[in-house]
C-alpha positions as CSV (number, residue, x, y, z in Angstrom):
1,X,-9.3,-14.5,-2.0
2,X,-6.4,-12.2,-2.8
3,X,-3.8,-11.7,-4.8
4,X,-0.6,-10.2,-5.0
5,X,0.0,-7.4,-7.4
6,X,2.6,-4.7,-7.0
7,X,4.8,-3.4,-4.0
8,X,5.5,0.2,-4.1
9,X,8.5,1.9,-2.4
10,X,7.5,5.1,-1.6
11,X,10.2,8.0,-2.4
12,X,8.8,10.2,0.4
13,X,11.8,9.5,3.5
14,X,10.9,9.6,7.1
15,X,13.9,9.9,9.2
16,X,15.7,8.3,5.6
17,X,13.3,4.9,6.3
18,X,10.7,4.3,2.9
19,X,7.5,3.9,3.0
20,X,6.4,0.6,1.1
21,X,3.3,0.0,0.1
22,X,1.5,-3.5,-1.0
23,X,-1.3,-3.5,-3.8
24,X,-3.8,-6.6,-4.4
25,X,-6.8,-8.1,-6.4
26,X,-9.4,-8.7,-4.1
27,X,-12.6,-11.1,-4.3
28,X,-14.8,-8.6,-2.5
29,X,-13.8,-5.4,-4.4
30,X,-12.4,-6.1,-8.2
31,X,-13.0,-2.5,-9.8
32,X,-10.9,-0.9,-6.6
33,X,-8.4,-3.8,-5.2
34,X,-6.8,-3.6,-1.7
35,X,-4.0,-1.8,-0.5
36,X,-2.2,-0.8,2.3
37,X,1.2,1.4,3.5
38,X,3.8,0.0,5.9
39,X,6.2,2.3,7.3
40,X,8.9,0.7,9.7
41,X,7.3,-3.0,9.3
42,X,4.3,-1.7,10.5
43,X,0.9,-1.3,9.0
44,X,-0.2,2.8,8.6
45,X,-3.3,2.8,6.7
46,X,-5.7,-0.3,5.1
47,X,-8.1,0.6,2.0
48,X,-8.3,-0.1,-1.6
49,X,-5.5,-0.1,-4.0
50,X,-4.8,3.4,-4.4
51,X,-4.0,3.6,0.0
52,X,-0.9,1.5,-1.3
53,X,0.6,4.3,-3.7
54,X,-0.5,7.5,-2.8
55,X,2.7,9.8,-1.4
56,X,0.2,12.0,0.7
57,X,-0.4,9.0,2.6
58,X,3.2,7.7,2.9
């Protein structure tokens, strides 16, 4: 039902640790994808694609 596109590594530092971000094709959604930003292994934010790129997220 999904599939892996792109990981982004955010150039935005928090205490020097990236933000990463994971981008995939979805079933459900095809125009808009799924996202979602990690920050220290953990899951920050879940939406469509763009939640795993955008630096005013990260």
């Amino acid at each position: 039902m999904i599939t892996p596109d792109i990981v982004h590594i955010i150039n935005v530092k928090q205490n020097e640790i990236c933000c990463i971000g994971f981008e995939f094709s979805c079933t459900w959604e095809e125009e808009h994808g799924l996202g979602f930003m990690t920050y220290q292994g953990k899951v920050c934010k879940i939406g469509d694609a763009s939640v795993s790129f955008l630096s005013q997220i990260a």
